[in-house]
Every structure is written in structure tokens, then in C-alpha cells.
C-alpha positions as CSV (number, residue, x, y, z in Angstrom):
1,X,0.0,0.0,0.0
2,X,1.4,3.4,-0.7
3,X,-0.3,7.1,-0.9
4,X,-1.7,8.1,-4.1
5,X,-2.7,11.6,-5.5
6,X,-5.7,12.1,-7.7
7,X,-5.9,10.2,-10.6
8,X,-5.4,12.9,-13.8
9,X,-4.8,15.7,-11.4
10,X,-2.4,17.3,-14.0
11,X,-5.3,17.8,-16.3
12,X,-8.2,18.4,-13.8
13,X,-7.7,22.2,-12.4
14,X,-10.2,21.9,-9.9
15,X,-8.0,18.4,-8.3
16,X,-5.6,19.1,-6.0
17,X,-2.0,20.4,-7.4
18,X,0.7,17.3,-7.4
19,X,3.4,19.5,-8.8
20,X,6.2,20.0,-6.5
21,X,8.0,23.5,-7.5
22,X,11.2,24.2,-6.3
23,X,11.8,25.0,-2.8
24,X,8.6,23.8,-2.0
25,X,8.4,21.2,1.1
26,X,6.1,17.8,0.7
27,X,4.3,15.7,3.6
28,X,2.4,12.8,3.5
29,X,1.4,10.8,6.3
30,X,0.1,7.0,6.0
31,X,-1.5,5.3,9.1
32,X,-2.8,1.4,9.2
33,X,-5.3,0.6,11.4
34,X,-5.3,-3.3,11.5
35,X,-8.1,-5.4,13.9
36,X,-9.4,-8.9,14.3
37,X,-12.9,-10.1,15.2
């Protein structure tokens, strides 16, 4: 499993930006929840 950004995004102005420019700082954080039953 790994974090994604929007399918397309390039192309889709109103989606979220996935272009890092220079200088700019990038954060993603991933949590797992895992249970049993």
C-alpha cells in the first residue's frame, strides 16, 4: 500500500495540485489501522 494523488490531477484544475515546484516542502502521512474479530 502506498499514498496516491488524484488520478489525472495534471489535467483536472479543480483536483488538487501534485506538482512540487522548487523550494517547496512535501508531507504525507500514511497510518494502518489493523483489527481482528
Amino acid at each position: 500500500l502506498e499514498t496516491q494523488h488524484f488520478p489525472d490531477s495534471p489535467n483536472k484544475p479543480h483536483f488538487p495540485s501534485t506538482v512540487l515546484r522548487p523550494g517547496q516542502k512535501f508531507e504525507s502521512t500514511t497510518i494502518f489501522r489493523f483489527s481482528s474479530k
